[in-house]
VEXBATOR-788978 format. One record per residue (C-alpha): chain; x, y, z. Coordinates in nm, 4 decimals. Layout:
N
NODE_A_X_Y_Z;
...
END
This chain:
421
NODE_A_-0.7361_-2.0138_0.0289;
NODE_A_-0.3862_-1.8517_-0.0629;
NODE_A_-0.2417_-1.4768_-0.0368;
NODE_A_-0.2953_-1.3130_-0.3606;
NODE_A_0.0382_-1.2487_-0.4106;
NODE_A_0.1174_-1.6572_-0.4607;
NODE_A_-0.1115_-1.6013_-0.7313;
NODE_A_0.0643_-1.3266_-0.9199;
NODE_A_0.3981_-1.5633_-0.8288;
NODE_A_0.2199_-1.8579_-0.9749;
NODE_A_0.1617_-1.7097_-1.3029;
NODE_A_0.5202_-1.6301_-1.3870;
NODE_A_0.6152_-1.9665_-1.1808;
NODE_A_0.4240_-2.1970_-1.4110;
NODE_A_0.4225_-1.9614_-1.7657;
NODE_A_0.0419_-1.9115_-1.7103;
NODE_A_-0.1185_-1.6544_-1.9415;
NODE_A_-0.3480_-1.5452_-1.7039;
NODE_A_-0.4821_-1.5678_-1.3184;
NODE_A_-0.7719_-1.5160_-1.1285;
NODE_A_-0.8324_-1.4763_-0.7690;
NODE_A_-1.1489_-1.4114_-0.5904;
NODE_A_-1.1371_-1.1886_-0.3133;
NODE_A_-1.2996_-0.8994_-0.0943;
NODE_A_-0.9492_-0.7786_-0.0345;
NODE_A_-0.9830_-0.5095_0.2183;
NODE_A_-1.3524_-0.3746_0.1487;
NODE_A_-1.6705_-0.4598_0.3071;
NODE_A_-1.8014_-0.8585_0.2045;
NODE_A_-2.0714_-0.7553_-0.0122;
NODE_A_-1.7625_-0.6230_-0.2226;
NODE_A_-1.6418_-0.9779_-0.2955;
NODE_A_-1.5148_-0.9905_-0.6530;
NODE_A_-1.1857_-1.0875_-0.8498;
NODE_A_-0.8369_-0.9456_-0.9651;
NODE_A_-0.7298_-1.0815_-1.3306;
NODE_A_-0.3880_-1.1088_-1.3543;
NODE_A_-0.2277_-1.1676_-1.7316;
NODE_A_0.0815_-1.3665_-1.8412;
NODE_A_0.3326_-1.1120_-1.7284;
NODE_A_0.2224_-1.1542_-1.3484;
NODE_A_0.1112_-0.8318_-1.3400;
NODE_A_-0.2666_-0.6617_-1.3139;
NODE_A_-0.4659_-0.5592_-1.6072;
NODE_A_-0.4910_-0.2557_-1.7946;
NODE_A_-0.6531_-0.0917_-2.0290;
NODE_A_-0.7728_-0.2135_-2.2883;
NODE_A_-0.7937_-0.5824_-2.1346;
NODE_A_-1.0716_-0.4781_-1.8465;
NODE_A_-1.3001_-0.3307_-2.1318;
NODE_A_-1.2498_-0.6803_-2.3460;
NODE_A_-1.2894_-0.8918_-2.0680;
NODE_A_-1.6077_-0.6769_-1.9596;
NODE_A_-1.7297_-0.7213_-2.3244;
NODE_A_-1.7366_-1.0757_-2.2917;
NODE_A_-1.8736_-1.0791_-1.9836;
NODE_A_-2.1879_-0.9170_-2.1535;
NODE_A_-2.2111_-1.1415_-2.4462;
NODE_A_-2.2741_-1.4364_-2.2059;
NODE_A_-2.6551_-1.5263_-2.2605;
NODE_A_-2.7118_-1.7907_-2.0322;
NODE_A_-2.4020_-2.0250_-1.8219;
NODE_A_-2.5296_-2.2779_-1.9955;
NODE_A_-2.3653_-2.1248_-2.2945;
NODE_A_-2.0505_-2.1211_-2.1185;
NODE_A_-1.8160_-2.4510_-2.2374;
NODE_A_-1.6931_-2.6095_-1.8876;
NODE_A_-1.4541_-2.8740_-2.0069;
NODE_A_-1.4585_-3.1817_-1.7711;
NODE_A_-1.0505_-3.2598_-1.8449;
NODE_A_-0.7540_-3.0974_-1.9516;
NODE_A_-0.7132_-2.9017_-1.6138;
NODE_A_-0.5538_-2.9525_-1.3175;
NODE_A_-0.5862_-2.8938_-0.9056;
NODE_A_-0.1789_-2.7583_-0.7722;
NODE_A_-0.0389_-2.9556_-0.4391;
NODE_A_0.1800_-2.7318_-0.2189;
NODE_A_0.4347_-2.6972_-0.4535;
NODE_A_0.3846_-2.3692_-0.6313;
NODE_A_0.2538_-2.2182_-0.2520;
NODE_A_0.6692_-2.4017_-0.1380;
NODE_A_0.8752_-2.2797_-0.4439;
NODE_A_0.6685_-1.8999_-0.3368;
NODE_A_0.8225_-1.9392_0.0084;
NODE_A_1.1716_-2.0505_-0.1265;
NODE_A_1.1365_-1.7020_-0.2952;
NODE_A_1.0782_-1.5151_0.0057;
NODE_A_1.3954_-1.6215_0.0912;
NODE_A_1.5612_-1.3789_-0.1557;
NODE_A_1.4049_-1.0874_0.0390;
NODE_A_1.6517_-1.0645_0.3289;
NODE_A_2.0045_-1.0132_0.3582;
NODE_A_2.1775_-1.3705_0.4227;
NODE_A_2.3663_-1.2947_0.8012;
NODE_A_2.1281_-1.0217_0.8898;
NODE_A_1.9903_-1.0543_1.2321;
NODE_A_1.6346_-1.1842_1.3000;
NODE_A_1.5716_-1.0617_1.6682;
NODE_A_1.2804_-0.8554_1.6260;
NODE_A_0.9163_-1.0064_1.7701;
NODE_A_0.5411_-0.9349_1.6483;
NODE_A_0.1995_-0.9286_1.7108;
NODE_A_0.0097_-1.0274_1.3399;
NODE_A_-0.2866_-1.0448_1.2752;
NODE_A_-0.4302_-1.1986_0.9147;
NODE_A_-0.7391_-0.9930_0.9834;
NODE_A_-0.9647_-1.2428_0.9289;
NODE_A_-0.8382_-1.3378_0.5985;
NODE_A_-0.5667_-1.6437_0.4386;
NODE_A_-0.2753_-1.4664_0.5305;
NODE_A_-0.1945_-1.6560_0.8093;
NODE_A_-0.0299_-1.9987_0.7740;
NODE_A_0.1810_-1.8087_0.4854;
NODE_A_0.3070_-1.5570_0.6677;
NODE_A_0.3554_-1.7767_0.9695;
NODE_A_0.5584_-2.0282_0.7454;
NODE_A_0.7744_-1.7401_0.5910;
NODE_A_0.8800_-1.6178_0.9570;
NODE_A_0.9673_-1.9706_1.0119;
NODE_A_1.1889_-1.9847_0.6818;
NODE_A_1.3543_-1.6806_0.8327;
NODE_A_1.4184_-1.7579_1.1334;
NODE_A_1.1883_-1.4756_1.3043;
NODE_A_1.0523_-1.5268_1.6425;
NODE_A_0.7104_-1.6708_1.5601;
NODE_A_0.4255_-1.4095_1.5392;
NODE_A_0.1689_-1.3566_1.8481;
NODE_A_-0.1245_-1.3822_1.7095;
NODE_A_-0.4334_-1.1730_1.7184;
NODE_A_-0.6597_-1.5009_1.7678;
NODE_A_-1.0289_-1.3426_1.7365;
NODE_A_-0.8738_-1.2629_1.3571;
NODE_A_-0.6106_-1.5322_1.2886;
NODE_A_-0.8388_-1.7414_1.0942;
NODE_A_-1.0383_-1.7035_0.7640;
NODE_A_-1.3818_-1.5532_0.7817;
NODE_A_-1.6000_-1.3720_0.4655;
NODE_A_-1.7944_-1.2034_0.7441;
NODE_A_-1.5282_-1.0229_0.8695;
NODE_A_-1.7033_-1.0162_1.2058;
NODE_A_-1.4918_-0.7880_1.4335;
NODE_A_-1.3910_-0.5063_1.1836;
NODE_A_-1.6452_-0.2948_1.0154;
NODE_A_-1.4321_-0.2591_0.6834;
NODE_A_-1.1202_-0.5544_0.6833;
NODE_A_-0.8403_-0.2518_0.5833;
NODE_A_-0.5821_-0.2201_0.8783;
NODE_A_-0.6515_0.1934_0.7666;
NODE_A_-0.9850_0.1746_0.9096;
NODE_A_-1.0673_0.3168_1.2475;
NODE_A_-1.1198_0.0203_1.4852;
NODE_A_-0.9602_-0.2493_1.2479;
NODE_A_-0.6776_-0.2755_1.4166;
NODE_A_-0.7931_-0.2369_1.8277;
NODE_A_-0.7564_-0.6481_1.8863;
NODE_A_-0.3825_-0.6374_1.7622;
NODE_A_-0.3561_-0.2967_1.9824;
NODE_A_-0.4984_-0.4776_2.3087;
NODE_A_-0.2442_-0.8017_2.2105;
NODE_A_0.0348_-0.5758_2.1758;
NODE_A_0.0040_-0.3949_2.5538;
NODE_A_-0.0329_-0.7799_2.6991;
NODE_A_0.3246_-0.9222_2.4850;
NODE_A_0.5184_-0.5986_2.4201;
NODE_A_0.6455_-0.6852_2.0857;
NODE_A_0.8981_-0.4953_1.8846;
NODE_A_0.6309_-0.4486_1.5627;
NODE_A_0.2812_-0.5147_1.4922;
NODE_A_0.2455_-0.6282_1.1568;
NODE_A_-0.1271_-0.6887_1.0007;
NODE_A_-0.2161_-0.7994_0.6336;
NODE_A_-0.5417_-0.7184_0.4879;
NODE_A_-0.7563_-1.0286_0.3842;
NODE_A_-0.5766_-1.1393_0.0936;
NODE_A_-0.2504_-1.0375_0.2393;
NODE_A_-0.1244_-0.8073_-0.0451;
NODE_A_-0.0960_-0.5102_0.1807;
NODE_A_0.1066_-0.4632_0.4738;
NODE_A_0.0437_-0.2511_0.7749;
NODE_A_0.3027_-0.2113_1.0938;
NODE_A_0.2246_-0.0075_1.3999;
NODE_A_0.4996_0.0884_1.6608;
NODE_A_0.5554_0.1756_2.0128;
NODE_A_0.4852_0.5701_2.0359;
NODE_A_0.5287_0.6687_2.3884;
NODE_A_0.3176_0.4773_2.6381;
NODE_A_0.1058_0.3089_2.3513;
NODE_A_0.1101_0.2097_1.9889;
NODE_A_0.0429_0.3669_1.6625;
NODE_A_0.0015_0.2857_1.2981;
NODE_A_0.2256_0.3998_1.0648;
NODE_A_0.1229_0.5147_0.7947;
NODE_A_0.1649_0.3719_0.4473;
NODE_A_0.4236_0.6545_0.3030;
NODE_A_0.5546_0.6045_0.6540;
NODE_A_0.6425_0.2212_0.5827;
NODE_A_0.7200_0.2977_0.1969;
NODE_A_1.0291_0.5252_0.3059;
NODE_A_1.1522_0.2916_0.5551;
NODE_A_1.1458_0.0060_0.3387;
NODE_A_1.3470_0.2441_0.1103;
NODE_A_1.5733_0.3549_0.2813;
NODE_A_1.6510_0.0288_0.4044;
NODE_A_1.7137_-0.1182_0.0402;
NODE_A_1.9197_0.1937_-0.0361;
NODE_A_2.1221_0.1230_0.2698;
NODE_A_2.1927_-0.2350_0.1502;
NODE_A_2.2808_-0.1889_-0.2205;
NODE_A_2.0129_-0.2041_-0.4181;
NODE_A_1.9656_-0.0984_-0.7874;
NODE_A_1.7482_-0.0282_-1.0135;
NODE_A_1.3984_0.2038_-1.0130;
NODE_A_1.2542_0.3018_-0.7188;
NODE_A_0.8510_0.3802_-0.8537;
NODE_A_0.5229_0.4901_-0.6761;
NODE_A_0.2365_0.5968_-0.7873;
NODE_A_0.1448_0.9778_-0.7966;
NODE_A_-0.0632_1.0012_-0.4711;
NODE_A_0.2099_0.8267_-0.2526;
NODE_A_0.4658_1.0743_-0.0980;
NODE_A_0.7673_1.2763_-0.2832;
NODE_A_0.9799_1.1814_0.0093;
NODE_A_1.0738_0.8537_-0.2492;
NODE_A_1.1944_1.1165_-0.4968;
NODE_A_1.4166_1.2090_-0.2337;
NODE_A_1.5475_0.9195_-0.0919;
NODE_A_1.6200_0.7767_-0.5037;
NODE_A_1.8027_1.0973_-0.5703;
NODE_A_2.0509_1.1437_-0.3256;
NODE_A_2.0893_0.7558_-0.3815;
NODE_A_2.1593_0.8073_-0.7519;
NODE_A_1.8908_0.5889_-0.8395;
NODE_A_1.6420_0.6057_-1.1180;
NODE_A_1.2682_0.7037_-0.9719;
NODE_A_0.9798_0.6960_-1.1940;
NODE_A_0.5700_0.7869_-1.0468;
NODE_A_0.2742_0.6506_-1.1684;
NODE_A_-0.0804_0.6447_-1.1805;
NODE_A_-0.3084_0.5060_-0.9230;
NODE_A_-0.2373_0.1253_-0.8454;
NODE_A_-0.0064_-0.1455_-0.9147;
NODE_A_-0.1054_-0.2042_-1.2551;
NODE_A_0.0944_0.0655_-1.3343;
NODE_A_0.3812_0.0613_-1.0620;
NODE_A_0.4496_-0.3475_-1.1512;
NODE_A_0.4827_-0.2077_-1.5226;
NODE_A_0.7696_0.0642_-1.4761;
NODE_A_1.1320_-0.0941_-1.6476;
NODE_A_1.4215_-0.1964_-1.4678;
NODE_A_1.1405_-0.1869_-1.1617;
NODE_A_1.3281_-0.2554_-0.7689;
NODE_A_1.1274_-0.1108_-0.5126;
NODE_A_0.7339_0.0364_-0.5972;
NODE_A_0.5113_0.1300_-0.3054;
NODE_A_0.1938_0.3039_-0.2898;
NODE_A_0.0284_0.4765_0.0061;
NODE_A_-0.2150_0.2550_0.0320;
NODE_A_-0.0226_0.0154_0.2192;
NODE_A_0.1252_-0.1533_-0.0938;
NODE_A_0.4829_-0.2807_-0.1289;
NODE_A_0.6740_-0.4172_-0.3531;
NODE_A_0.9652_-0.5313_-0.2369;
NODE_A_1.0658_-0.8201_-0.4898;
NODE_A_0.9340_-0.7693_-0.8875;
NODE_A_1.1304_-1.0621_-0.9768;
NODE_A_0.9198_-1.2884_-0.8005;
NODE_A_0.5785_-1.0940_-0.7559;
NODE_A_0.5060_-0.8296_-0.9924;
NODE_A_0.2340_-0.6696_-0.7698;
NODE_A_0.2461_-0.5826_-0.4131;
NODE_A_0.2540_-0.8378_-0.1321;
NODE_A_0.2135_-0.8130_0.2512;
NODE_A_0.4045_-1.1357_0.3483;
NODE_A_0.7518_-1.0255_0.1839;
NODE_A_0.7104_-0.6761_0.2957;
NODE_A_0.6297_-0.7831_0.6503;
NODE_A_0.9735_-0.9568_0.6333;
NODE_A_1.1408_-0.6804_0.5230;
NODE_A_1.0055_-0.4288_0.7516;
NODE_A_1.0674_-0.6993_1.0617;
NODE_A_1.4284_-0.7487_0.8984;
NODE_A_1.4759_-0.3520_0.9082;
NODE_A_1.3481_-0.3313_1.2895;
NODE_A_1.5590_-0.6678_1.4021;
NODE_A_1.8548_-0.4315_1.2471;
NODE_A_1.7342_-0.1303_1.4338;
NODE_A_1.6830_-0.3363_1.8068;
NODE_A_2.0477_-0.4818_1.7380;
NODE_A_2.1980_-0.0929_1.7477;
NODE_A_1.9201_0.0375_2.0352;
NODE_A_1.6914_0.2142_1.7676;
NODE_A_1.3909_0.1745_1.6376;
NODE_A_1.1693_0.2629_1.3210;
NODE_A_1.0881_0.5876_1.4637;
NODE_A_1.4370_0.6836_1.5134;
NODE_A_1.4882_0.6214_1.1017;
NODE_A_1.2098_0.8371_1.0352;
NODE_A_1.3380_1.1246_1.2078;
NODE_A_1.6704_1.0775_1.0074;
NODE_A_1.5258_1.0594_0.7074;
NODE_A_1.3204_1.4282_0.8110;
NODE_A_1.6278_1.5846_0.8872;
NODE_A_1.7941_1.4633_0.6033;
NODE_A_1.5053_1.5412_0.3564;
NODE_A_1.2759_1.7290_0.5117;
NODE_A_0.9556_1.6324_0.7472;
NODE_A_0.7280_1.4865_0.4443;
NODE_A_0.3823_1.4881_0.6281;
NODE_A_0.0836_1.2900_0.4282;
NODE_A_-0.2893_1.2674_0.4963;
NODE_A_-0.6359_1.1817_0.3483;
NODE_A_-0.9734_1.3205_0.3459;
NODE_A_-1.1826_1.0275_0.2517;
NODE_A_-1.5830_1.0998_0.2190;
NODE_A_-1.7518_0.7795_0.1515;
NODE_A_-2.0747_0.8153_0.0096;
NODE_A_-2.4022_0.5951_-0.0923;
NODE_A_-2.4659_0.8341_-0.4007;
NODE_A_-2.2138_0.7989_-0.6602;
NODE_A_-2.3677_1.1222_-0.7806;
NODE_A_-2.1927_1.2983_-0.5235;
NODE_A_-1.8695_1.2742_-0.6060;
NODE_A_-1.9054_1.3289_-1.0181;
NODE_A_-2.0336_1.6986_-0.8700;
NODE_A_-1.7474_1.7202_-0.6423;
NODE_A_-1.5505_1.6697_-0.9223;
NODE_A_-1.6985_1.9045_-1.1420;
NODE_A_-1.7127_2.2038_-0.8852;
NODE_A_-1.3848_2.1339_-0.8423;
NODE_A_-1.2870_2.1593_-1.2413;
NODE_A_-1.5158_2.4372_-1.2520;
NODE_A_-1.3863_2.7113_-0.9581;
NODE_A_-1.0303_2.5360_-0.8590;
NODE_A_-0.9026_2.6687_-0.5499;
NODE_A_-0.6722_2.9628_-0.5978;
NODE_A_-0.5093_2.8926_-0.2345;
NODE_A_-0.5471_2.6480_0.0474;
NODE_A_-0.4371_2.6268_0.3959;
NODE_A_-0.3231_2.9991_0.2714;
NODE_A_-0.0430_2.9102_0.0517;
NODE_A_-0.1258_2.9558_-0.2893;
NODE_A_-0.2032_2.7156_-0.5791;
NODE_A_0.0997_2.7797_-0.8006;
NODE_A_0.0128_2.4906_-1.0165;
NODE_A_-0.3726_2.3483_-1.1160;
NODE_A_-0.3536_2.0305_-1.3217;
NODE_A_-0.6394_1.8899_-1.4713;
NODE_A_-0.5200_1.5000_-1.5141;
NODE_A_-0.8009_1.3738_-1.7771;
NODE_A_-0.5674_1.5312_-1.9712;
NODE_A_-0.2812_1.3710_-1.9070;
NODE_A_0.0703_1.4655_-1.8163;
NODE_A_0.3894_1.4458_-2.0539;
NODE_A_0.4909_1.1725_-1.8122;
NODE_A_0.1308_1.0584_-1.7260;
NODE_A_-0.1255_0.8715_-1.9018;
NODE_A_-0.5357_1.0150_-1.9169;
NODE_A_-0.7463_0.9819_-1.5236;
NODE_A_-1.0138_1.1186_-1.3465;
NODE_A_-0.7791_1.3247_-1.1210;
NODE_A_-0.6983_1.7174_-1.0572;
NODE_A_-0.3655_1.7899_-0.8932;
NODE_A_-0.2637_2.1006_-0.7020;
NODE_A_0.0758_2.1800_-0.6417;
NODE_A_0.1107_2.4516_-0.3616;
NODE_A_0.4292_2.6594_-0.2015;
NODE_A_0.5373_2.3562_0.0096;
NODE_A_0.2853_2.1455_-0.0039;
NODE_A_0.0778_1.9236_-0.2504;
NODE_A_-0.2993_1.8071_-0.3085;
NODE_A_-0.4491_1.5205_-0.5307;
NODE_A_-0.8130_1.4598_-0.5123;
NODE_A_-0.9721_1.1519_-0.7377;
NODE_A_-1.2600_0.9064_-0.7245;
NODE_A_-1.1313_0.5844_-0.5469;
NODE_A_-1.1004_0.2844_-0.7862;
NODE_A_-1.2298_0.0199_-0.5799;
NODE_A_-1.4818_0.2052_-0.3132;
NODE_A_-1.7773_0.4587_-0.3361;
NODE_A_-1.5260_0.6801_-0.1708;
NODE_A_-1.3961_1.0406_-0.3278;
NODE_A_-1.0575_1.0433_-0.1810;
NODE_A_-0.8163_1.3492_-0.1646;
NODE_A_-0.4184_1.2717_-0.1472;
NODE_A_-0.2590_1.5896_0.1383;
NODE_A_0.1119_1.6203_0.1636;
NODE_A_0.3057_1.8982_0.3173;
NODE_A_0.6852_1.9572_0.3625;
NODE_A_0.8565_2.1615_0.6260;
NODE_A_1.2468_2.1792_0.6881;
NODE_A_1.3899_2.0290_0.9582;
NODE_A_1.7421_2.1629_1.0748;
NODE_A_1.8160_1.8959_1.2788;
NODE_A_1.6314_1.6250_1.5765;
NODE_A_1.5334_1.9555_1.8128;
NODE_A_1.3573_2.1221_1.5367;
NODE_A_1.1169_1.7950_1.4880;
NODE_A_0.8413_1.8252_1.7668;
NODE_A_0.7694_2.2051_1.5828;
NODE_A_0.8069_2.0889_1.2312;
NODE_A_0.5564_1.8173_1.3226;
NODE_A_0.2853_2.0660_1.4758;
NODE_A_0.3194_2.2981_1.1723;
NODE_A_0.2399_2.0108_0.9556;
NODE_A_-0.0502_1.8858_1.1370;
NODE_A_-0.1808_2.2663_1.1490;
NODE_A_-0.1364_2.2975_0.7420;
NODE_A_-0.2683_1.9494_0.7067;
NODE_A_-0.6050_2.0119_0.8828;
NODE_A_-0.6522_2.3710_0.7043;
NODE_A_-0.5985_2.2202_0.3899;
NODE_A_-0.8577_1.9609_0.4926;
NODE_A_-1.1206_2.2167_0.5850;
NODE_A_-1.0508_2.4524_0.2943;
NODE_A_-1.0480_2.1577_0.0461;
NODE_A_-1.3804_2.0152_0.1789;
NODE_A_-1.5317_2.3940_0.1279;
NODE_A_-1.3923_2.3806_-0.2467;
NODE_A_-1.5547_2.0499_-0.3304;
NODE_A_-1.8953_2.1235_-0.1377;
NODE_A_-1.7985_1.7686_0.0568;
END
C-alpha cells in the first residue's frame, strides 16, 4: 500500500514501460479501479485507453490470460527510499522548517510516507487525525474520501481547535492530492484548490524558478497572472494531469482539483506528499516574518486582482441527465449570466487553436468566466465559476470579496436555470 505518486516515480526510477495502481482515489469504494501509467511516468491518453479497453474485451475467459510463474519480481523499500531522497529536492536547502500540522491520510496509504518525508525535512511531526490515520477501503467516517466534500474534513477540524497548528494538511486516499485549511478568524477553513495552486506559485516564483507554469483550463487565470509578470512561459490544458504532466519544459502544473505538481522531474503527475512540503515550507517562511497564507493571498489580489473560483456540482444517478444538460445548453446558450453578458460562447468538441476536441462549452463573460463539462471520474456534471474584481489595495478587499460571492451565487442560480439542473 504506497501513494500513487511513488508509482508514477517508480516508472521513470526503474525505466518501466508501464504502471498500474489500484485505487478508489477520492470517490466512493464501490468506485475502486486503476490508473495506467506508461513509460514516460505520465497518465494515459488517447489512443492508449481505447487499446487497452479493446483488449480488455477480447479476454474470453482468465483462464486465457498467460500468468507467468517467473521472470517478475516483488520491490523492498528501495524504490519507496530513493522516492523520499527525491522529496528532498522540493525545498530550499537553509529554509526554515517551523511550521506544525494536523494531517490526516483520510483513511488511505498516505500516512507513513508523508510522515517519513516531514521527518527527512526536518518538520515538526504531523498531529494526526487518528480515527483516519490508517488504511481503510470502507472509508468509514467520510461519506465520499475527497477533502472537497462536506464533512470529510470535520475530524481534522475538531484536532485542529484541541493542538492549534499552523496548517492542516489532508491527502486524499492515494495521496496524489493535497488539501490545506487555515486559521480564518476564530476557526478554520479550507482553502480552496486555486487557492493552494497560487500560493504554491507564487512561492516558486519568489525563489527562482524556471520554466512553464501549466494548468488545466478549469483551474483559475490568476496562474496566467502570476507567470506573466514573472516572465515565465504559461501554457493551459485540458481536464487532468494527463495533459498538464505532458506540457514541455513543464515546472509547476496545478489543477483545481486539489492537484499539484510541484516536481516533474521526479513525478510527472500530481502528488500530495511533495506539495504538502511545499505548502508547509511556504507557511514555516510566512510564521518566521509574522504572516501567514492568508496574508499572501491578499497580496497576490491586490497585485492581480481578487480571482474568486467556485463549483456547481449536481451529482446524479441518471447519466441521462447530464447528456440533456448538455444539449440544452448547446442548444439555447446563455446570452448573459449573473447580468454581465456572454461576450464569448465556445463550443469545445470542437476544439480550440490551442486545445484539443472535449465534451465542454466555455463562456467567457465581462469579468468573469464559466466552464461547464461532464466530470471524468464521477456521475457528476460539474460547472467551473470564476470571477475577477479589482482590488486597489488591502481596504478595498472585504468589498471586493462580497461582490464576488454576490456574482458567484447569481451565476450559480442563472446557470442552473440554463441547464434545467
Amino acid at each position: 500500500p504506497l501513494p500513487t505518486p511513488v508509482l508514477a516515480f517508480a516508472i521513470r526510477h526503474l525505466g518501466a514501460v508501464a504502471g498500474v495502481e489500484v485505487t478508489a482515489s477520492h470517490n466512493p469504494p464501490r468506485d475502486n479501479g486503476y490508473k495506467v501509467y506508461l513509460g514516460d511516468g505520465s497518465q494515459i491518453v488517447p489512443p492508449a485507453d481505447a487499446e487497452i479497453a479493446a483488449e480488455i474485451d477480447a479476454i474470453v475467459s482468465l483462464h486465457d490470460v498467460p500468468r507467468p510463474d517467473s521472470g517478475w519480481e516483488i520491490l523492498g523499500d528501495d524504490v519507496l527510499n530513493a522516492y523520499l531522497a527525491r522529496t528532498d529536492a522540493v525545498l530550499a536547502p537553509e529554509s526554515p522548517r517551523t511550521a506544525r500540522t494536523v494531517y490526516t491520510a483520510m483513511h488511505g496509504v498516505g500516512k507513513d510516507t508523508l510522515l517519513a518525508a516531514f521527518d527527512r525535512a526536518g518538520f515538526p511531526a504531523p498531529v494526526l487525525v487518528a480515527e483516519q490515520a490508517e488504511p481503510d477501503p470502507d472509508f468509514p467516517t467520510v461519506a465520499f474520501p475527497n477533502p472537497e466534500e462536506p464533512g470529510a474534513m470535520d475530524l481534522a477540524f475538531v484536532q485542529a481547535r484541541e493542538t492549534d497548528p499552523d496548517l492542516i494538511i489532508a491527502n486524499d486516499p492515494d495521496a496524489d492530492r493535497c488539501a490545506a485549511a487555515v486559521k480564518d478568524g476564530a476557526d478554520w477553513r479550507m482553502l480552496r484548490g486555486d487557492e493552494v495552486g497560487a500560493l504554491l506559485a507564487a512561492h516558486l516564483v519568489r525563489r527562482g524558478a524556471r520554466g512553464t507554469f501549466a494548468e488545466s483550463i478549469v483551474s483559475s487565470s490568476l496562474l496566467g497572472r502570476i507567470a506573466e509578470k514573472a516572465g515565465l512561459p504559461y501554457e493551459e490544458t485540458l481536464t487532468g494531469f494527463k495533459w498538464i504532466a505532458r506540457v514541455e519544459d513543464l515546472r509547476y502544473g496545478y489543477e483545481e482539483a486539489l492537484g499539484y505538481c510541484v516536481d516533474p522531474e521526479g513525478v510527472r503527475d500530481k502528488d500530495g506528499i511533495t506539495a504538502a512540503l511545499l505548502l508547509t515550507e511556504l507557511a514555516s517562511e510566512l510564521k518566521e516574518a509574522g504572516r501567514t497564507l492568508l496574508d499572501l493571498l491578499d497580496d497576490l489580489a491586490v497585485e492581480h486582482g481578487l480571482h474568486a473560483t467556485d463549483q456547481l456540482s449536481v451529482r446524479v444517478e441518471d447519466l441521462s441527465l447530464i447528456a440533456n444538460a448538455m444539449r440544452e445548453l448547446r442548444e439555447q446558450p446563455p446570452t448573459a449570466l449573473a447580468g454581465l453578458p456572454v461576450t464569448k460562447a465556445e463550443d469545445l468538441t470542437q476544439g480550440t487553436d490551442k486545445l484539443p476536441p472535449t465534451d465542454g462549452l466555455r463562456y467567457t463573460l465581462d469579468g468573469a468566466r464559466v466552464i461547464v463539462r461532464p466530470s471524468g471520474t464521477e456521475p457528476k456534471l460539474k460547472c467551473y465559476l470564476e470571477v475577477v474584481v479589482p482590488v486597489a489595495d488591502t481596504s478595498a478587499l472585504p468589498g471586493a470579496r462580497a461582490k464576488a460571492a454576490e456574482l458567484l451565487a447569481a451565476i450559480k442560480r442563472d446557470l442552473s436555470a440554463a441547464a434545467g439542473i
